[in-house]
C-alpha positions in Angstrom: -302.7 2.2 229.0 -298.7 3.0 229.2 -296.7 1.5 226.5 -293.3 -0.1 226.8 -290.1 -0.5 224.4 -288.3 -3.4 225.5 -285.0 -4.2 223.1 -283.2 -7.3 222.8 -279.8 -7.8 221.6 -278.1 -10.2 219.6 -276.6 -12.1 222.3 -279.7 -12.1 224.0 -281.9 -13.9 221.3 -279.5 -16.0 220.0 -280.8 -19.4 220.8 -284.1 -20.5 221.1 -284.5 -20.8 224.4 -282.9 -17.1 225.0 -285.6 -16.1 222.6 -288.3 -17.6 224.2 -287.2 -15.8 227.8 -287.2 -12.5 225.6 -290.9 -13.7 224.6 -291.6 -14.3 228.8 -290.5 -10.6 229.3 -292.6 -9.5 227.1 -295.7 -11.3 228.1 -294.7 -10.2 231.9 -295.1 -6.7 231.1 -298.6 -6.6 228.6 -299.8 -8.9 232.0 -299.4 -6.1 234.4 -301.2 -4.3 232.2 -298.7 -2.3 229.2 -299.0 -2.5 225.4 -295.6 -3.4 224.5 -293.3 -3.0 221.7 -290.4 -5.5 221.8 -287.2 -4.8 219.8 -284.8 -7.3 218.7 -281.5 -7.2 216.9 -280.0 -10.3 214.5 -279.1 -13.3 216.5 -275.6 -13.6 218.2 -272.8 -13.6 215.2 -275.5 -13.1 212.5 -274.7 -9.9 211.3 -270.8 -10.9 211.3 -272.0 -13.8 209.3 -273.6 -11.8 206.3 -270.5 -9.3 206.1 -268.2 -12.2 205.5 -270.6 -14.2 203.2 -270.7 -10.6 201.1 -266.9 -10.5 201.0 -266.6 -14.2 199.9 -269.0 -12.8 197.1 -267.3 -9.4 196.1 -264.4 -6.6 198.4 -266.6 -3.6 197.0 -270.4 -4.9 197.7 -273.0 -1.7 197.2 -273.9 -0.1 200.2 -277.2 -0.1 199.2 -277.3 -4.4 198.5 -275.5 -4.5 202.1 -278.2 -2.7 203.2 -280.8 -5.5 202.0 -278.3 -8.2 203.0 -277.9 -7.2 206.6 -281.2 -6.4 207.1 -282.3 -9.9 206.5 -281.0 -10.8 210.4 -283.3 -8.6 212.1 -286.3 -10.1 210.0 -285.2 -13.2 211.2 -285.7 -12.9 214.3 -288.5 -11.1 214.3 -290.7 -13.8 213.0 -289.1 -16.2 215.7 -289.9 -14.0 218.2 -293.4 -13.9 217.3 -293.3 -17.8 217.1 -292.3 -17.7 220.5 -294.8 -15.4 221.8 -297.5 -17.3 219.8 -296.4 -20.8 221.5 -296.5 -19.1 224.9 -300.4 -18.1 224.5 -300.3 -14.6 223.5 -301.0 -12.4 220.3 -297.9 -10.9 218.8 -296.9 -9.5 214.7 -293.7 -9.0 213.5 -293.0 -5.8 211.9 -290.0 -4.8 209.1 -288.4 -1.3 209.4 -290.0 -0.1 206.5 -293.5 -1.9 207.5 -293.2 -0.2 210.6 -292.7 3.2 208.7 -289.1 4.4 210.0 -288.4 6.8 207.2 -284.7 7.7 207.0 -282.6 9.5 204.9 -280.9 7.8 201.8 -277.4 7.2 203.8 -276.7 3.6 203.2 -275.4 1.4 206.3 -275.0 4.3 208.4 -279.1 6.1 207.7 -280.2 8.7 209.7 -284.2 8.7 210.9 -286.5 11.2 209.9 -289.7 10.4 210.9 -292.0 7.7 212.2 -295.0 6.7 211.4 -297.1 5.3 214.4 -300.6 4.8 212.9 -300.3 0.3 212.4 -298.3 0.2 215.4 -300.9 1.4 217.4 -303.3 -0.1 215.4 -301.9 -3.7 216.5 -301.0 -2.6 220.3 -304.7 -1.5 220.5 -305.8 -4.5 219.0 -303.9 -6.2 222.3 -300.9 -7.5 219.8 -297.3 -7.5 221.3 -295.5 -5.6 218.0 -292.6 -7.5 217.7 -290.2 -4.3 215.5 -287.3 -5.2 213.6 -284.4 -3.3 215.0 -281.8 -1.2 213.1 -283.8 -0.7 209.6 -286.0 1.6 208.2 -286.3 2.5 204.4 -285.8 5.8 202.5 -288.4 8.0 200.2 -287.7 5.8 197.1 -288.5 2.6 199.2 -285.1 1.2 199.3 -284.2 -0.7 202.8 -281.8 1.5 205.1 -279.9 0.0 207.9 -279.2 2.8 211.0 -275.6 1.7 211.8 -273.2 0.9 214.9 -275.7 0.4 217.8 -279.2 0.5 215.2 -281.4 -1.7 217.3 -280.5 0.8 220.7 -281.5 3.9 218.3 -284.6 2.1 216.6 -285.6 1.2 220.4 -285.3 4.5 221.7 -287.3 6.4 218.8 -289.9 4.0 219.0 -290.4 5.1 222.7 -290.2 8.6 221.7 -292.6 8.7 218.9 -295.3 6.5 221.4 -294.6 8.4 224.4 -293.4 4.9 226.3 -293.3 5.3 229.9 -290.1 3.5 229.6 -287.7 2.0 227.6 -285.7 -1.0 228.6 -282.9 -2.0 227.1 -281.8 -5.5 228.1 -278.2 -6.5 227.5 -276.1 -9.5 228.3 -274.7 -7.3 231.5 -275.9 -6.3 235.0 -276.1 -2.5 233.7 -274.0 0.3 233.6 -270.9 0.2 235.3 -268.0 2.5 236.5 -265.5 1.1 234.3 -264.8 -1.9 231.8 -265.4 -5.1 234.7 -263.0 -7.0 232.3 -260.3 -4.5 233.4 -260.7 -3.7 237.0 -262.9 -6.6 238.6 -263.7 -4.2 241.4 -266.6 -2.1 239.1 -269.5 -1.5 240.7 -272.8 -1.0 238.6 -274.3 2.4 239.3 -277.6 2.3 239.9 -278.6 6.0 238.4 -276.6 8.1 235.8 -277.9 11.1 233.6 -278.2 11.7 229.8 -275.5 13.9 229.9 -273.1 11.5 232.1 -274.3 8.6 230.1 -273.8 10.8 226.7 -269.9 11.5 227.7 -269.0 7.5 228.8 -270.6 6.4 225.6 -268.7 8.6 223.1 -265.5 8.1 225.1 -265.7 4.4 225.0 -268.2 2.6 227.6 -269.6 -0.1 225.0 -272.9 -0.8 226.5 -274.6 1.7 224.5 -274.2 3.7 221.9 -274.4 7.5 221.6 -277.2 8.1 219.3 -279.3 6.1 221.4 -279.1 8.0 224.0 -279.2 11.5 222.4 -282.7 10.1 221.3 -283.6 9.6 224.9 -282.0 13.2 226.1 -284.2 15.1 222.9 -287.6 13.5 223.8 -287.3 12.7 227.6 -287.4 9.1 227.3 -286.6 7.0 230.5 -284.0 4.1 230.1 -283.0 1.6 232.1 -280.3 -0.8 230.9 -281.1 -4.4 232.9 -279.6 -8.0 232.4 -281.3 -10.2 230.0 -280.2 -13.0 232.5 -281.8 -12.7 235.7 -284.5 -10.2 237.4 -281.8 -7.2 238.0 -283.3 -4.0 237.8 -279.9 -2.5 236.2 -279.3 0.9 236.0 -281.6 3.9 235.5 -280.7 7.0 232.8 -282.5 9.6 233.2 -282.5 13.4 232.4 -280.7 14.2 236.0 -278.2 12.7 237.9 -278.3 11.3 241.2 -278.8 13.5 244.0 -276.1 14.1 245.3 -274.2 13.7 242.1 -270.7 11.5 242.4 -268.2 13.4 241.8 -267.1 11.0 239.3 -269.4 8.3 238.1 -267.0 6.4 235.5 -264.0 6.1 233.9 -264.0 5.5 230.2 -261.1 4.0 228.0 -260.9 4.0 224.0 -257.5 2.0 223.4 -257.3 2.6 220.0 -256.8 5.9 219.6 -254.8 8.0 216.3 -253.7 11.3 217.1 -253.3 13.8 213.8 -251.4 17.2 214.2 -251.3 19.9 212.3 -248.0 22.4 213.1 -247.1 25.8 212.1 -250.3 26.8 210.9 -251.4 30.2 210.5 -253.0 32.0 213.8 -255.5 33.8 211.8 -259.3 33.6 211.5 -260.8 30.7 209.4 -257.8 27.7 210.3 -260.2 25.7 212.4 -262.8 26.0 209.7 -260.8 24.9 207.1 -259.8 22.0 209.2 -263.4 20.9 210.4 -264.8 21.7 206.8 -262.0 19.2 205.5 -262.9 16.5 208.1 -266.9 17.1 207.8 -267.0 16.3 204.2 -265.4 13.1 204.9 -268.1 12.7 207.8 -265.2 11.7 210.5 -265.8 12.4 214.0 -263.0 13.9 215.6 -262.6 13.6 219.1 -260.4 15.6 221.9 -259.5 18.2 220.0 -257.0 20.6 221.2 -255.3 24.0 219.6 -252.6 25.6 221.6 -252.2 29.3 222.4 -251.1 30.7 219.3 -247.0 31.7 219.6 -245.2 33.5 216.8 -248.0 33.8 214.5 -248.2 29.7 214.2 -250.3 27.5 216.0 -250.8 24.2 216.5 -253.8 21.5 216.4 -254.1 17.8 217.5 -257.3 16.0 217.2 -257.9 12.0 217.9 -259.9 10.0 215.7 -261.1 6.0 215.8 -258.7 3.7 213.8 -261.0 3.3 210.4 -261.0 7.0 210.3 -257.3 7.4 210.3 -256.6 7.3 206.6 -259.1 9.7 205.5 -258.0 12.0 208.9 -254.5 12.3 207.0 -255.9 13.0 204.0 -258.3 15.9 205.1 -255.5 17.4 206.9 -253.0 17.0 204.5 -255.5 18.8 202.4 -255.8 21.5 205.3 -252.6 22.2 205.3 -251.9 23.0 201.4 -255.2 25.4 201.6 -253.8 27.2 204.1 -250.3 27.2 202.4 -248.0 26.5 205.2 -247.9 23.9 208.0 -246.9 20.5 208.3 -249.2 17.0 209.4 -247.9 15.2 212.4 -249.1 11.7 214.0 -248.9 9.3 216.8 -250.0 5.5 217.0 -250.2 3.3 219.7 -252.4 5.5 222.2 -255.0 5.2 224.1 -257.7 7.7 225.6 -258.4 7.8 229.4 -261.4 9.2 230.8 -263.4 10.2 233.8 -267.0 11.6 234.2 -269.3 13.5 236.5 -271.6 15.7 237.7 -269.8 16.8 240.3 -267.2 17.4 239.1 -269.0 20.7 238.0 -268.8 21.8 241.4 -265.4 20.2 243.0 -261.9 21.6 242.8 -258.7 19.4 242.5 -260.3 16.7 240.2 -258.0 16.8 237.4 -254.8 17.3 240.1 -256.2 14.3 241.6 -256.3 12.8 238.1 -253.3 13.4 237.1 -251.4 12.9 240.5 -253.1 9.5 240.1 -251.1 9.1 236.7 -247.7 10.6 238.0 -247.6 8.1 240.7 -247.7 5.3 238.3 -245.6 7.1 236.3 -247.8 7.2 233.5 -247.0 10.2 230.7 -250.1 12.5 229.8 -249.5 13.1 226.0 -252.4 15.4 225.5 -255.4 16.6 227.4 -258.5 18.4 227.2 -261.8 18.5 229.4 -265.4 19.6 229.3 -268.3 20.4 231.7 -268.0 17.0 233.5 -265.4 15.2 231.7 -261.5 15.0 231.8 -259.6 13.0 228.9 -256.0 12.3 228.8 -254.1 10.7 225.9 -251.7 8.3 226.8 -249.3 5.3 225.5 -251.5 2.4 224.7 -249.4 0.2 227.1 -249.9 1.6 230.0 -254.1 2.6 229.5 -255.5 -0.2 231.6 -253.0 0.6 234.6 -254.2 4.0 233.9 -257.8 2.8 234.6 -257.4 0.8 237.6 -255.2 3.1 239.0 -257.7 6.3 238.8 -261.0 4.0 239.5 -259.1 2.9 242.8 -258.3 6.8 243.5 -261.3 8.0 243.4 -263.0 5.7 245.2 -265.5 3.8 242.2 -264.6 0.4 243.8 -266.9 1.1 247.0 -270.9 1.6 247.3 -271.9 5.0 245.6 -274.0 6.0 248.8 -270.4 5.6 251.1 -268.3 7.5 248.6 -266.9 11.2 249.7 -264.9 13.8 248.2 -261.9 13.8 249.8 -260.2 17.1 251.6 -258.4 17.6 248.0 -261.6 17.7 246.5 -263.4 20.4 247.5 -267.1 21.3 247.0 -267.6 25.0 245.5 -269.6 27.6 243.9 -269.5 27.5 240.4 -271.1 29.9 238.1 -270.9 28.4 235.0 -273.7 29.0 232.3 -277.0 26.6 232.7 -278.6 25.0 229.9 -282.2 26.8 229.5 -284.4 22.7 229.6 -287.3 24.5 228.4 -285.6 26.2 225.3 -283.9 22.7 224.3 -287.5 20.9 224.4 -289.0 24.3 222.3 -286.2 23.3 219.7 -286.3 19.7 219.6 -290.1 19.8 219.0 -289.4 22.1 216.0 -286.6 19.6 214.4 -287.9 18.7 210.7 -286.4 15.1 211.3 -286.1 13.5 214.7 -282.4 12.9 214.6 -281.5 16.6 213.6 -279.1 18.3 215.5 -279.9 20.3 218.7 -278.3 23.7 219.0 -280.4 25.2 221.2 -278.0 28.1 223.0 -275.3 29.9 222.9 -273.3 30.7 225.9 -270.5 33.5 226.4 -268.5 33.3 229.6 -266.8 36.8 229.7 -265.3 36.5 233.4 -261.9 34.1 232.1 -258.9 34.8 231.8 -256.1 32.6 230.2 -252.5 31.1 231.7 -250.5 29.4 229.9 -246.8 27.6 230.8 -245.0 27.1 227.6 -241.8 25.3 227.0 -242.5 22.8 230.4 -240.1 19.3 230.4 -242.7 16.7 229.4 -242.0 14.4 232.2 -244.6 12.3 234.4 -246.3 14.9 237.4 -245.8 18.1 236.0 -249.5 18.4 235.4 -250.7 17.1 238.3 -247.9 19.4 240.4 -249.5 22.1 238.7 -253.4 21.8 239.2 -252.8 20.5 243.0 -251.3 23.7 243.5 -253.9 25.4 241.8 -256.2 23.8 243.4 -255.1 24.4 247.0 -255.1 28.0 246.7 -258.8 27.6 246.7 -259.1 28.4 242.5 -261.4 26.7 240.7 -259.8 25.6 236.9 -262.3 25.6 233.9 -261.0 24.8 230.3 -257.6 22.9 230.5 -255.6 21.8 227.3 -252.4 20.0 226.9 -250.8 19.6 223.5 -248.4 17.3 222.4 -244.6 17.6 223.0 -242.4 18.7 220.7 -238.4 17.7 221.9 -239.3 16.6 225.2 -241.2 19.9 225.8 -245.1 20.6 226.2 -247.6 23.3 226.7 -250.1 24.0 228.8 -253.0 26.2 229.0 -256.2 26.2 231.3 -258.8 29.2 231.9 -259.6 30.6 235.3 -262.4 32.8 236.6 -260.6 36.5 235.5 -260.8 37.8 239.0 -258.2 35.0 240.4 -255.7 35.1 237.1 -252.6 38.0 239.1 -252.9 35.3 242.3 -252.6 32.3 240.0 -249.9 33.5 238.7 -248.2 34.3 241.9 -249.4 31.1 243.1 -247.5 29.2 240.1 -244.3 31.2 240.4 -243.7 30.5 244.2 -245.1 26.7 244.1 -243.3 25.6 241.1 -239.8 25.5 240.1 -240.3 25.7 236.2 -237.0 26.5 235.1 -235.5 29.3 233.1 -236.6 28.2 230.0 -240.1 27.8 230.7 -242.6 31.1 230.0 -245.4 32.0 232.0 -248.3 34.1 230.0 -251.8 34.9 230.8 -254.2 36.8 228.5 -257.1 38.9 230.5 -258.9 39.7 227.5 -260.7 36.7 226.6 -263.8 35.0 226.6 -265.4 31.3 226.3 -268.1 31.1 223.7 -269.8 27.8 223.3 -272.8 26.0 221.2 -274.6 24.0 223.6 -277.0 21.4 222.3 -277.3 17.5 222.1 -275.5 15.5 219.4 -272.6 18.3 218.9 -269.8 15.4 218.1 -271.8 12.2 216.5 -272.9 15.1 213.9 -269.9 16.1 211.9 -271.1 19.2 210.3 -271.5 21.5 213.7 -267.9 22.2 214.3 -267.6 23.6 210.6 -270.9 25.6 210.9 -269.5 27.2 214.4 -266.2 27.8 213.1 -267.0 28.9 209.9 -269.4 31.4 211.1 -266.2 32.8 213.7 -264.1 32.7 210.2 -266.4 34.6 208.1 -266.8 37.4 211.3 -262.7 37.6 211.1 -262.8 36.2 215.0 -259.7 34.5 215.6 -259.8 31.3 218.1 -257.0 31.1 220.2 -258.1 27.8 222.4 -260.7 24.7 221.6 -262.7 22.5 223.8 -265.2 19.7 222.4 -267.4 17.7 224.6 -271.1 16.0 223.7 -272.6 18.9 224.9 -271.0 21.8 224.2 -268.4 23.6 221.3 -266.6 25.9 223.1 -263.8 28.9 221.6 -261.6 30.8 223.3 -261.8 34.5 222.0 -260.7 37.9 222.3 -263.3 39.6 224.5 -263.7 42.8 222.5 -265.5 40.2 219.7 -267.3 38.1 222.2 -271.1 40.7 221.0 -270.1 39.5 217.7 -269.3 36.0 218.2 -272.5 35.4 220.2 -274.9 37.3 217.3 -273.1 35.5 215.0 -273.6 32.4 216.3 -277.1 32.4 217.1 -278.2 33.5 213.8 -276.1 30.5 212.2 -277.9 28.1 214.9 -281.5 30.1 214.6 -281.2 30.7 218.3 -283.9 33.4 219.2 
């Protein structure tokens, strides 16, 4: 008999007649014939309430007694689920964290799962009990409780399902499912009906709220359908799965974080071991950095600009300030008010003119790009906070997210290609996940060296709306297809860019940009032939804040200098000289235990 994980949220069990439809869902499935395992979160403002009742008490509560305080709304409703389900005619038992036996490291309000015991749980469901599982708990080796964190009930739900082998796991929310961008903002988002781990990974960490990242890195280790459905009506929602839809969008969604800080570190030394100082310093402070970006090295200086969420943004100063004496010279730099604007896809893997279509978008709305940096199916901009939601509707519109997926095409400035990039081995990331000592561990399970790129960069370029997107759309109609792009923040009204480009194409790109553009004679055109991409690839890479300073620290230790960065939730990537790429890749799989 197939099991399935069905997860409530707080809005969705917080009266009792929303629980009692919960219960009907639940009794629906075990009647067509599944043992079911039904997850709830703390009613509606519960969880708000207990944090506020704790600061009426005391400003510095324990982390551990806020552990035991919060938990107390999940066990809540827990037992009134079960209530329900009893008054409806069926069998059902209400289960704690630790009765359940999540195990989790000792990481108060923000624990990581280890393991899982399943031995009562299947106990009960075998016995023809609905387990009714407390969501976002668990308890450590010394029996204290834990509480899992921002989105806990998602991650509990989707390691329950893993550890049972559920057939599915539905998450129900109080939306229709997983749409292309924030309905709140642009009315005209459509829900898509099928997105991959990887698609789903990138809009979560770059601001699409329905769920949260973890959650889904649980699903992408261990292969666990989701589908995200309304707790409302009978909408079958949207489907996440481990491959896109065939054929792929060539963007699925666009993604906005509006309250973004931007720290900069200037005039740093270009030598081996800067980045690892700087991730080291932000790793023991556990703050995820985000859209990180390190200019082509000039001078013997270099420059790095990372974003991080508001409540890191203290502690970000801090650990760069920090940085910066370390390394003895440099000076820390930072913006406020701005806003991060993303789009992903699969396609976009295999279409040119995405970002100049992008970035035209912005230029004709006269919108600034302040910084930028992409992955394997990702773009992100920086922008001025004011103008983020024009941003949005303005690039949903463009690329055509208002209308049915099935009647969306890439337009002629789009155009399908051949791309060679590396592929990530399936087989070797399931070998490594089933050798993980705890279930959320990190996956590194290759490294990838792209030897074939060469690197242009425009220096000294007037910082104006549509010089970016003049750029790329030129690139793109000569038929060249742009990898790794990174724009850093302007210094007196003037910006850099860099991008890589298969090696082959680098003499005509450079032609290309010479005759297209009129750049001006203070702007300097360079290009380095001698490089080449190495990347960690794996799952969990940025909600783990630990994997930058292992990569980069190896690289330091090996005296390989990094000349470019780019950070997405799949892959680590640094720009090197070529002649150390051997070296690099040794270096790195021994670090990561890649055979």
């Amino acid at each position: 008999m197939s099991i399935i994980v069905q997860k409530f949220g707080g809005t969705s069990v917080a009266t009792a007649e929303k629980i009692r439809n919960a219960a009907r869902r639940a009794i629906e499935a075990k009647k067509t014939g599944h043992q079911v395992v039904l997850v709830v979160s703390a009613r509606g403002k519960k969880t708000d309430e207990l944090v506020n009742l704790a600061a009426e008490i005391t400003d510095r509560p324990s982390p551990r007694e806020m552990d035991v305080l919060l938990s107390t709304g999940e066990q809540e409703t827990i037992a009134l689920m079960s209530m329900a389900i009893h008054s409806l005619g069926e069998s059902a038992v209400s289960l704690t964290g630790p009765q359940i036996g999540i195990l989790t490291d000792n990481a108060s309000t923000k624990a990581r799962i280890q393991q899982i015991n399943t031995s009562r749980m299947r106990e009960l469901l075998d016995a023809g009990h609905i387990v009714v599982a407390a969501g976002f708990q668990g308890h450590d080796r010394h029996g204290n409780i834990t509480t899992l964190g921002r989105g806990g009930s998602d991650t509990t739900a989707t390691a329950l399902a893993a550890v049972l082998n559920a057939s599915l796991c539905e998450i129900y929310t109080d939306v229709e499912g997983v749409f292309t961008t924030d309905p709140r903002i642009v009315p005209e988002a459509r829900q898509v009906p099928h997105i991959s781990y990887d698609e789903m990974l990138e809009l979560a960490s770059l601001g699409a709220g329905v769920m949260h990242s973890r959650s889904i890195e649980f699903a992408k280790k261990y292969r666990v359908p989701l589908r995200v459905r309304p707790s409302f009506n009978d909408g079958m929602g949207t489907l996440i799965a481990a491959t896109p839809s065939n054929p792929p969008p060539v963007v699925t969604g666009v993604a906005l974080v509006k309250d973004e800080m931007r720290v900069s570190l200037r005039d740093v030394p270009n030598r081996p071991g800067v980045m690892s100082l700087i991730f080291s310093e932000m790793a023991a402070r556990k703050i995820p950095i985000d859209l990180v970006v390190q200019d082509a090295a000039e001078g013997g200086t270099a420059e790095v600009s990372f974003t991080v969420p508001r409540g890191d943004f203290a502690d970000a100063l801090t650990a760069a300030e920090q940085a910066v004496s370390k390394l003895g010279s440099g000076s820390v730099h930072h913006g406020t008010q701005l806003a991060k604007v993303s789009i992903v896809g699969s396609g976009m893997q295999s279409h040119r003119g995405v970002a100049a279509k992008m970035f035209q978008t912005l230029a004709e709305q006269n919108i600034n790009i302040l910084m930028i940096s992409t992955g394997e199916i990702k773009i992100s901009v920086l922008i001025e906070a004011n103008r983020a939601e024009d941003a949005v509707r303005a690039i949903h519109h463009s690329f055509g997210l208002d209308q049915p997926f099935s009647s969306q095409t890439a337009e002629a400035t789009i155009e399908p290609v051949k791309h060679n990039a590396p592929v990530v081995d399936a087989e070797r990331e399931q070998e490594v996940v089933l050798r993980l000592a705890n279930m959320e561990d990190i996956v590194v399970h290759d490294v990838l060296v792209d030897s074939n790129q060469a690197r242009i960069t425009i220096k000294n370029v007037v910082d104006q709306p549509g010089i970016a997107a003049r750029l790329f759309a030129a690139v793109a109609e000569g038929g060249m297809m742009v990898d790794l792009i990174v724009q850093n923040v302007s210094q007196n009204g003037r910006t850099n860019i860099t991008f890589t480009i298969p090696r082959d194409e680098c003499q005509n790109c450079l032609q290309l940009i010479q005759n297209s553009l009129d750049l001006g004679d203070d702007v300097v055109l360079s290009h380095n032939d001698n490089i080449a991409k190495v990347s960690v690839a794996g799952i969990g890479l940025r909600s783990h804040t630990g994997v930058g300073e292992k990569m980069f620290g190896v690289l330091a230790e090996k005296e390989i200098n990094i000349d470019l960065v780019g950070t997405s939730e799949m892959r680590m990537t640094a720009v090197i000289d070529r002649n150390h790429a051997d070296r690099a890749e040794k270096a790195l799989s021994e670090i990561f235990h890649i055979d």
